[in-house]
C-alpha positions as CSV (number, residue, x, y, z in Angstrom):
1,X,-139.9,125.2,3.5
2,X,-143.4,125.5,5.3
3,X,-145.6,122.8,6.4
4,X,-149.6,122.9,6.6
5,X,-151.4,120.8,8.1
6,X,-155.0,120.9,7.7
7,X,-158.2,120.9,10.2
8,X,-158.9,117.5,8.9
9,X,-155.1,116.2,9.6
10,X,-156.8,116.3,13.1
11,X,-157.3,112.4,13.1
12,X,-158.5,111.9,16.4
13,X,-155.5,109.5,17.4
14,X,-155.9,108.7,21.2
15,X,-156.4,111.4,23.6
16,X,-153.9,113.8,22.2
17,X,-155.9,114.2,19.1
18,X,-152.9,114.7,16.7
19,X,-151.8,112.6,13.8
20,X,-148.5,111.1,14.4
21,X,-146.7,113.8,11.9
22,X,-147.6,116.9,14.0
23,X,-146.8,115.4,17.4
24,X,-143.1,113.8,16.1
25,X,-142.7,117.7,14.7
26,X,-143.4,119.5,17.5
27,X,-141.3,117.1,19.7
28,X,-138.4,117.4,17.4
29,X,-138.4,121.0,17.5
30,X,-139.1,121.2,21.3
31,X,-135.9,119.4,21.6
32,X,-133.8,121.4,19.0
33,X,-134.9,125.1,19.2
34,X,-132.8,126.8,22.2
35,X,-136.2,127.3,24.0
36,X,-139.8,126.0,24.5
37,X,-140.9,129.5,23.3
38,X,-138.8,129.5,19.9
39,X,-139.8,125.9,19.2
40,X,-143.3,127.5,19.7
41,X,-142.3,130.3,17.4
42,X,-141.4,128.0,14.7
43,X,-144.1,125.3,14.7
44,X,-146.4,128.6,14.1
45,X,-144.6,130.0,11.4
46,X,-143.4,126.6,9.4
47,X,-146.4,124.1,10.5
48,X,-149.1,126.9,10.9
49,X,-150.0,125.8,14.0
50,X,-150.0,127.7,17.3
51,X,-148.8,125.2,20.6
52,X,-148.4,127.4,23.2
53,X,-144.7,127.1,25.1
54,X,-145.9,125.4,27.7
55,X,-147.9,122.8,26.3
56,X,-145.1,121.9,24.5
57,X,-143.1,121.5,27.0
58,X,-145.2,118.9,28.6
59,X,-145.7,117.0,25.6
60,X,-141.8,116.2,24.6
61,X,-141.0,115.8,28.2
62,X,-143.8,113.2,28.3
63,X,-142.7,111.7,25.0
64,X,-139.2,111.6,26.6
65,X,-140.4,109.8,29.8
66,X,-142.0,107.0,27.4
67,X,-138.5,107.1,25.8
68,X,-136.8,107.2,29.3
69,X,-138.9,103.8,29.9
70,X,-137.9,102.0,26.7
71,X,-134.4,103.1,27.7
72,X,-134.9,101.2,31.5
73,X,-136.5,98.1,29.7
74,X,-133.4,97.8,27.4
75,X,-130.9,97.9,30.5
76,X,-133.2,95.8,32.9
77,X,-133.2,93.2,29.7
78,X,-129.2,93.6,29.6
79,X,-128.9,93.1,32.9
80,X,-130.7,89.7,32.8
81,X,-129.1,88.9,29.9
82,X,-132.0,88.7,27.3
83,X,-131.4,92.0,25.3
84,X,-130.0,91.0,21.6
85,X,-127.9,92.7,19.3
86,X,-129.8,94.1,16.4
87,X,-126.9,93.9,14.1
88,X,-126.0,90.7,12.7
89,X,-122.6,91.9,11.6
90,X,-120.3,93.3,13.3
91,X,-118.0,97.1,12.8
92,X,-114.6,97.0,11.6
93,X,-113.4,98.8,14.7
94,X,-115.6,100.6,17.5
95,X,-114.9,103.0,20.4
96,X,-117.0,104.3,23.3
97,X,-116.7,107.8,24.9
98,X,-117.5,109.5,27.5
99,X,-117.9,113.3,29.0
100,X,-120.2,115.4,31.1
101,X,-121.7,118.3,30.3
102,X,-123.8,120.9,32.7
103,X,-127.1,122.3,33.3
104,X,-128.8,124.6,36.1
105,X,-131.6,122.7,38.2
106,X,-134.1,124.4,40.7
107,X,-136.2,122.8,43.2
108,X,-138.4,120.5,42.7
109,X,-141.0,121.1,45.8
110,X,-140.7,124.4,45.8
111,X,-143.6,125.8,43.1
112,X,-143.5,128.0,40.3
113,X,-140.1,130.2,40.7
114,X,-136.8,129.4,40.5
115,X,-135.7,128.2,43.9
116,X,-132.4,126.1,45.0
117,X,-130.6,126.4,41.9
118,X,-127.8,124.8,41.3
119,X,-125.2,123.2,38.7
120,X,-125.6,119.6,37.7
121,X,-123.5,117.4,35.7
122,X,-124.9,115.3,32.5
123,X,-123.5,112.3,31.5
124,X,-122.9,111.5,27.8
125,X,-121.6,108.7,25.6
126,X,-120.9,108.7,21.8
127,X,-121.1,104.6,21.2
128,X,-119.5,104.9,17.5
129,X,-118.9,102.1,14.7
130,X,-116.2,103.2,13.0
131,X,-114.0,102.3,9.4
132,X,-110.3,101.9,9.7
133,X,-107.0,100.0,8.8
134,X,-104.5,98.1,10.7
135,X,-101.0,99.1,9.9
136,X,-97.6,97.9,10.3
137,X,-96.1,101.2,11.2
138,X,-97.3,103.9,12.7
139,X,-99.3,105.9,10.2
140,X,-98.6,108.8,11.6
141,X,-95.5,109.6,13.8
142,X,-95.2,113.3,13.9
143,X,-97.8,114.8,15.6
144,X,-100.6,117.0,13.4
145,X,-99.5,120.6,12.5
146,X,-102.3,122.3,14.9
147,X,-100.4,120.7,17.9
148,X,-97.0,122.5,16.8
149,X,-98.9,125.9,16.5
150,X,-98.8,128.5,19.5
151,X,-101.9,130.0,18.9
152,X,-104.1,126.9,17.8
153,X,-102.3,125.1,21.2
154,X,-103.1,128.2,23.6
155,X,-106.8,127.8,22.0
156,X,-107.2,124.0,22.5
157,X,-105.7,124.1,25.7
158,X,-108.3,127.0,26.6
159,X,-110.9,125.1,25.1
160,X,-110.6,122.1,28.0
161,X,-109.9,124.4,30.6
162,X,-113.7,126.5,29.8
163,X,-115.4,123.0,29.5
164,X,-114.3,121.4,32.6
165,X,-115.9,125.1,34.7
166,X,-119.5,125.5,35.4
167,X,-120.8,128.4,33.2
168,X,-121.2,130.9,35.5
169,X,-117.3,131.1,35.9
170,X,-116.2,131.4,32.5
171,X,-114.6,134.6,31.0
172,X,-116.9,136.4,27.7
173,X,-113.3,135.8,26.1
174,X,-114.2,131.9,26.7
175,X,-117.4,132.1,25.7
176,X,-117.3,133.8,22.2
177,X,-117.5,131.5,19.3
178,X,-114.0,130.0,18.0
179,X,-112.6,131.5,14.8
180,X,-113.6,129.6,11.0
181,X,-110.9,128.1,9.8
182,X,-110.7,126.5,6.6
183,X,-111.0,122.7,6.5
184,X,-108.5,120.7,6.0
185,X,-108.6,117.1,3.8
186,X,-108.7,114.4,6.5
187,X,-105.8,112.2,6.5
188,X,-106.9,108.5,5.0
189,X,-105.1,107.0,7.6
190,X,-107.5,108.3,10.4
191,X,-110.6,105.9,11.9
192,X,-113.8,107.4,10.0
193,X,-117.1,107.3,12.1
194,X,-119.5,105.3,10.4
195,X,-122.6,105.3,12.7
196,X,-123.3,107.2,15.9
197,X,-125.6,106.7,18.5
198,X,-125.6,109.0,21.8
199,X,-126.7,107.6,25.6
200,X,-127.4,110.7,27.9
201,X,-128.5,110.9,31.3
202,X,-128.5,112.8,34.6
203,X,-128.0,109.5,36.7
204,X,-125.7,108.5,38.8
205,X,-122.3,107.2,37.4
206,X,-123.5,103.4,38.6
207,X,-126.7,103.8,36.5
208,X,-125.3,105.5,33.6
209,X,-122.3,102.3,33.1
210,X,-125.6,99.9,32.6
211,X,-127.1,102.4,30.4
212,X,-123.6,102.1,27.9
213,X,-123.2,98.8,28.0
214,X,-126.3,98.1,27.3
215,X,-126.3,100.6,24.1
216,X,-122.8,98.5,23.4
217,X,-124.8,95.1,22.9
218,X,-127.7,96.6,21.6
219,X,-125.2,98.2,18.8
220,X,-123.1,95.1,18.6
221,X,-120.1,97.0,19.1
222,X,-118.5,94.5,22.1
223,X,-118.1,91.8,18.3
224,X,-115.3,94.3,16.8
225,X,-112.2,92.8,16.7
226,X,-111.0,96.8,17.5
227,X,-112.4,98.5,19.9
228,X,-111.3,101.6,22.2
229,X,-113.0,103.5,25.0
230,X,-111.3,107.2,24.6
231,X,-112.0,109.6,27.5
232,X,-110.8,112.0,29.7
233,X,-108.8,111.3,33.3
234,X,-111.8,111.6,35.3
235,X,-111.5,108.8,37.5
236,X,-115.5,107.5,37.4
237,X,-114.7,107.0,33.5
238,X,-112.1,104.2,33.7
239,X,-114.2,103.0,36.5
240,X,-117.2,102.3,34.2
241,X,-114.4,101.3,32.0
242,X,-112.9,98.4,34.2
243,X,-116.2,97.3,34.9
244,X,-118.2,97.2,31.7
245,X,-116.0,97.7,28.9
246,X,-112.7,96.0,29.8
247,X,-114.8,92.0,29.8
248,X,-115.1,92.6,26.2
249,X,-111.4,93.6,25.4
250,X,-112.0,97.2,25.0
251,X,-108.9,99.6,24.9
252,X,-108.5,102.1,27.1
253,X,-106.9,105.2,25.5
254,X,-106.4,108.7,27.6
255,X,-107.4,111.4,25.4
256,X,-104.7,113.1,23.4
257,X,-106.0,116.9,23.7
258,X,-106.8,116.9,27.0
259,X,-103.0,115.6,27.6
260,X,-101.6,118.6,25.4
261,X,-103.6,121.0,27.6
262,X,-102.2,119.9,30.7
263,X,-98.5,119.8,28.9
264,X,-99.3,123.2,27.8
265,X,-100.0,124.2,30.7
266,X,-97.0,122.8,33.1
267,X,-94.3,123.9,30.8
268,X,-95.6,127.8,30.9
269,X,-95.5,127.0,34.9
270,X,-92.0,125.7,35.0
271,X,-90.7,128.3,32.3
272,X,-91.5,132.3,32.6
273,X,-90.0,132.8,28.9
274,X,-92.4,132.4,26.4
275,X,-90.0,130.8,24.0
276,X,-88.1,128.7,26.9
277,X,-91.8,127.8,27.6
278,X,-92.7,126.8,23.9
279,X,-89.5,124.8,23.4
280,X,-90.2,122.9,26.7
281,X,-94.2,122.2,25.3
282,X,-92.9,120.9,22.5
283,X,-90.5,118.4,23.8
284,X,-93.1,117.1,26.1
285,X,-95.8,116.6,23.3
286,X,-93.4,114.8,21.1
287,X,-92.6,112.1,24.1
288,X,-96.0,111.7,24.1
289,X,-97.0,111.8,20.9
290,X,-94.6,108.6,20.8
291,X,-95.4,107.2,23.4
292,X,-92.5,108.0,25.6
293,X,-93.9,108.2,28.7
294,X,-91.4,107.4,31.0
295,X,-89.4,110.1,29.2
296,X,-92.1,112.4,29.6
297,X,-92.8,111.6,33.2
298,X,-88.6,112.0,34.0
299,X,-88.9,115.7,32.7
300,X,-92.3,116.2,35.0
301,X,-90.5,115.0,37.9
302,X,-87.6,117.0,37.2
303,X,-89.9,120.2,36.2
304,X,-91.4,119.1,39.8
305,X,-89.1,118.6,42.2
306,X,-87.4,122.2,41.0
307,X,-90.0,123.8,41.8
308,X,-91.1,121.8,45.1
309,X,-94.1,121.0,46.4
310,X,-97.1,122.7,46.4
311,X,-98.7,124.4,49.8
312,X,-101.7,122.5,51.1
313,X,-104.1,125.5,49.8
314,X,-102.4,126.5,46.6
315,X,-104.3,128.5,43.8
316,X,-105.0,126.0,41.0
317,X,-102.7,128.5,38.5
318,X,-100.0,128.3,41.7
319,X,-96.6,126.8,39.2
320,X,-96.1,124.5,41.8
321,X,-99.5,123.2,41.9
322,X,-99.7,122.6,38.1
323,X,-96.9,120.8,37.7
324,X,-98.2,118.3,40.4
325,X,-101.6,118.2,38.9
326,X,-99.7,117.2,35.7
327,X,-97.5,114.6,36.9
328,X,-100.2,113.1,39.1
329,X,-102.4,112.9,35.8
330,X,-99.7,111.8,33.5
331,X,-98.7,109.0,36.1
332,X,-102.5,107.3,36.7
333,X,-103.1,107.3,33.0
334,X,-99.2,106.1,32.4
335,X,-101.2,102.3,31.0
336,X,-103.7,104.6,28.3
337,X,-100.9,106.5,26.7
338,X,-99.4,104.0,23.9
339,X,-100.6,106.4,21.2
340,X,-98.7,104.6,18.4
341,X,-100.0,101.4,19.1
342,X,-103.2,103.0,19.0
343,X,-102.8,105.1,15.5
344,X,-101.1,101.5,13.5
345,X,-104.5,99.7,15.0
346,X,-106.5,102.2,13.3
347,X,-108.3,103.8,16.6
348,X,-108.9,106.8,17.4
349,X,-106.8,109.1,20.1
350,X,-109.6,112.1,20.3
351,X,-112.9,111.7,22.4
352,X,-113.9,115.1,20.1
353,X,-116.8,113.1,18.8
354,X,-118.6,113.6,22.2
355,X,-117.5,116.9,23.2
356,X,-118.7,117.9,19.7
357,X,-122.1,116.1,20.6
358,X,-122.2,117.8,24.4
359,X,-122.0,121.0,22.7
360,X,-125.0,120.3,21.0
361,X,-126.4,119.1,23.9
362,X,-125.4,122.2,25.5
363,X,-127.2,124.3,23.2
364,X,-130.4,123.1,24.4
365,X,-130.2,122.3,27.8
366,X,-127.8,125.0,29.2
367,X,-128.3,128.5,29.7
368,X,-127.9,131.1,32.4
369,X,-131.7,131.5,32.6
370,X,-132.8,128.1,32.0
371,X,-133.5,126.1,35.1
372,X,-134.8,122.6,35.1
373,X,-136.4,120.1,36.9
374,X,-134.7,116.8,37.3
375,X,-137.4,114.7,35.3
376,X,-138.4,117.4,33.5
377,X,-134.1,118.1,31.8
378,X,-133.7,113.9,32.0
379,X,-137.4,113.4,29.9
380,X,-135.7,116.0,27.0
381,X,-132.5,114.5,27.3
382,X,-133.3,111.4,26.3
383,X,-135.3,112.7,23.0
384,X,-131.9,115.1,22.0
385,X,-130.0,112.0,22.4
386,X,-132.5,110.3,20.6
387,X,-132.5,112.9,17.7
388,X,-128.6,113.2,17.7
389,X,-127.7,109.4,17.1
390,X,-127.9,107.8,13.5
391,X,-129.3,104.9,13.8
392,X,-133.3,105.5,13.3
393,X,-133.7,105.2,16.9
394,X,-136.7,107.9,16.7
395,X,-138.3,106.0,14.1
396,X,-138.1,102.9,15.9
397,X,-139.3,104.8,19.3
398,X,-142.2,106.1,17.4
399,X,-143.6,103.2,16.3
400,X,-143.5,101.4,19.9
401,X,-147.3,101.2,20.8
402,X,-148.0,104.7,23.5
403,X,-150.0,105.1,26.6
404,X,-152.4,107.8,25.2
405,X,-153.2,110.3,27.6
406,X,-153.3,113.9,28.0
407,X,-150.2,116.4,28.5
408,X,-152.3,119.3,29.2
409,X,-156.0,120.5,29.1
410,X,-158.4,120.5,25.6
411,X,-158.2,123.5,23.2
412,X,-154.5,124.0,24.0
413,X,-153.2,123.4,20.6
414,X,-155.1,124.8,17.5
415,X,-154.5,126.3,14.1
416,X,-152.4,129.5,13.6
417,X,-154.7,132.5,12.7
């Protein structure tokens, strides 16, 4: 489909000179294309109009300061107490979770040029409202068929290890695109995600715990009567957990795939044969999958003490060292583990909702050749997390009242030829 918009759609609206339509357009495409220059290229071929690469990247990262700004007022009003819910009723059953993605920086003093590069983390949150049953039984005690399945296990369990390395580090095996599978029906007895809305940031992890729990009230999801907080066993997310999420009764629950990988993992360490290894995998998942844990953690002691203790400068894949790693993860998330408590309360034991979204994420911000500024990648992060969440939070951003002014000289934008 093609767009046009006339000379006359030129409506002289502040100092940008561009009706509302065009400017939300181009700012939505400078946030989805993979570049400035391809969200160029299409704005010319679908709106007809030509906005040259750069221009456009001042615009939507001055669009996503003003949205940066309405993001501050709502956690300054949170923190004082005066934001309000928007909802007046309640979810069912909500969860909140949390990941980090990456992206390259360069210098900021330095001019035109990529200087000082380096590898920065993002911070994400997927704040979901979500549809579910409580059940008397676990709905689901034996675990799904993908987690019994060598080669969709040794895929998953790759699949954590390439997203916890920066980019540069990563095999082109671990970068190729996974293989289509056909989809399965979804079990009615899984949570179904009703609305999401995404918080993003490159903040520290202080300011980005204000910045979800203000999203939280905002959304209402701190009045469900279910309510989980699914992450990883990075330590600053059950920080931010303890300190905003746990007043409000939230759940903490360790996610279950990044558990299998680090199963997966240990029992190839502690057995050479493949199928020794397999049958030793297997066992493990199933004690979790029940939430056995002390079982679990009695067979990675065992596993452990076997094999002894690690040097003080092992290789991460050292057998000795993995096992460790696994018991020492297995044992601080020990509390987050009571997966069938979780699955007969009708939450959800996957944080796949924001690693789906940090891919997406991902796809605009990261690159080998793409190196940002810090305002510059925060400004666009906060319009793809505008853009990714459901809850007409870019219609409600556009019709805020706008400091007109201009992102870059006259004559910069004009009609295609």
């Amino acid at each position: 489909m093609s767009f046009f918009f006339p000379l006359d759609h030129k409506l002289k609206l502040g100092t940008e000179g561009y009706s509302p339509r065009l400017l939300q357009l181009a700012t939505r495409q400078a946030a989805k294309a993979a570049s400035f220059q391809d969200a160029s290229d299409d704005l010319r071929e679908l709106a007809e109009f030509t906005i040259s690469a750069t221009h456009l990247q001042r615009l939507s990262e001055r669009i996503g300061r003003e949205w940066q700004e309405a993001r501050d007022q709502d956690v300054k009003a949170f923190r004082e107490r005066r934001l309000s819910c928007e909802y007046a009723d309640p979810p069912q059953a909500a969860a909140v979770m949390m990941d980090g993605g990456r992206l390259q920086t360069r210098s900021d003093d330095a001019g035109r040029g990529v200087a000082e590069p380096a590898w920065r983390e993002t911070k994400v949150a997927c704040c979901l409202s979500l549809s579910s049953k409580v059940h008397w039984e676990d709905p689901q005690p034996e675990p799904p068929q993908k987690f019994l399945d060598p080669s969709r296990v040794a895929e998953l369990a790759a699949g954590v290890k390439t997203r916890s390395r920066p980019a540069r580090g990563r095999t082109a095996a671990a970068t190729s695109p996974p293989k289509r599978r056909k989809k399965r029906k979804r079990r009615g007895t899984r949570p179904q995600q009703r609305v999401r809305t995404v918080v993003a940031t490159m903040a520290d992890s202080e300011s980005f715990g204000w910045q979800v729990a203000a999203e939280v009230q905002r959304r209402g999801l701190d009045r469900a009567t279910r309510k989980a907080c699914v992450c990883d066993g990075q330590r600053y997310n059950w920080t931010l957990f303890e300190m905003h999420l746990v007043p409000w009764g939230f759940i903490g629950i360790l996610d279950f795939v990044h558990l299998l990988a680090y199963l997966y993992d240990a029992s190839r360490a502690c057995k050479p044969d493949a199928a020794a290894a397999w049958k030793q995998y297997e066992q493990w998942l199933r004690q979790a999958w029940s939430g056995k844990v002390g079982a679990l953690l009695t067979g990675l002691k065992s596993a452990a003490a076997e094999l002894g203790k690690p040097r003080k400068n092992a290789a991460d894949d050292d057998p000795r060292r993995v096992i460790a790693d696994t018991l020492g993860y297995v044992e601080h998330n020990r509390q987050r583990m009571d997966y069938p408590r979780y699955r007969r309360l009708g939450l959800p034991i996957s944080s796949a909702p924001v690693e789906s979204t940090i891919k997406q994420i991902n796809r605009r911000m990261k690159g080998t050749e793409k190196f940002w500024l810090s305002g510059g990648a925060e400004a666009l992060l906060q319009v793809r997390a505008a853009y990714l969440s459901q809850d007409e939070r870019t219609t409600r951003y556009w019709n805020r009242p706008r400091p007109y002014a201009r992102a870059a000289g006259p004559g910069r934008l004009r009609p295609a030829a």
